[in-house]
N, C-alpha and C positions, 0 to 999 in steps of 0.2 A: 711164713709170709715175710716178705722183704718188710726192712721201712725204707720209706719215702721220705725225700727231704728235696725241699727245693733253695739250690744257693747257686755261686759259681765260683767257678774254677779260678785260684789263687794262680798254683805255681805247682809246678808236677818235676819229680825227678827221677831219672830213668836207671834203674841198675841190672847190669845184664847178670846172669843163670847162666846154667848150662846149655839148656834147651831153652831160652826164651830170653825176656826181659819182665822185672816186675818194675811198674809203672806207683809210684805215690802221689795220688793228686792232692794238694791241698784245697779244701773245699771252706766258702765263708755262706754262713746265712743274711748276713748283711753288711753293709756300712760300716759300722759300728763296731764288727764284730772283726772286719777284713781293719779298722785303723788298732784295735786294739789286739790286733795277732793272732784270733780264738777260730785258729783252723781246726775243722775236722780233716784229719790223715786218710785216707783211704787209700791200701793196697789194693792191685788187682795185678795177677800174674798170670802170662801169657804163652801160649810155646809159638814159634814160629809161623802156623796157619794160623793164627788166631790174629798175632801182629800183622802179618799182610794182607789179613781182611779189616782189618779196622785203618789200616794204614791207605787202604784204597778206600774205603767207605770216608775218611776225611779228609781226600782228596775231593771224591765227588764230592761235597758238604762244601770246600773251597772254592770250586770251579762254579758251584750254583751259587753261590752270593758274588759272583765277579773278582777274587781273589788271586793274585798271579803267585804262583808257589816258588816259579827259578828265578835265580838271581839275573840279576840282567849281565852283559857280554862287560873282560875287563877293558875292551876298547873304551866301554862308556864312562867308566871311571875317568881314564885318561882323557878322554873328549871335556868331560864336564871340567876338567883341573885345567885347559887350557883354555875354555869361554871363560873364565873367573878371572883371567890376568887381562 
C-alpha cells in the first residue's frame, strides 16, 4: 500500500535518461517546514509516453483554471518598451 501524504510542491528538477526524463519534486508539509527547507525529495522516472501524457494532462489542468501557457508575441515586448518613454 502506498503512503499518503498531503503537502505541496516546492520546486522540481528535471534530468534527462536515455529513454525518458526523471523528474525530482521537492515536496513541503507546511509552512514551517517549506521556511526551514525540510523537503521530501521524490523521484519519479518517465519514458517518453508517459511524459506526453502528463505533459497534456497539465495542459488541460491549465486551460481549466484560465491559465495562458504561450508567451505572448516579441512585438509586445517592443510595444510595451515604447508606451513607457
Amino acid at each position: 500500500m502506498a503512503k499518503q501524504s498531503i503537502g505541496a510542491l516546492a520546486g522540481w528538477k528535471r534530468s534527462e535518461v536515455e529513454h525518458g526524463v526523471v523528474l525530482a519534486l521537492q515536496l513541503v508539509r507546511s509552512a514551517d517546514a517549506y521556511r526551514e527547507r525540510d523537503f521530501d525529495v521524490v523521484e519519479v522516472t518517465m519514458n517518453d509516453r508517459q511524459l506526453r501524457s502528463l505533459a497534456r494532462d497539465l495542459i488541460r489542468a491549465a486551460h481549466a483554471r484560465g491559465l495562458d501557457l504561450h508567451a505572448r508575441p516579441a512585438w509586445w515586448r517592443f510595444w510595451r518598451r515604447r508606451r513607457r518613454r
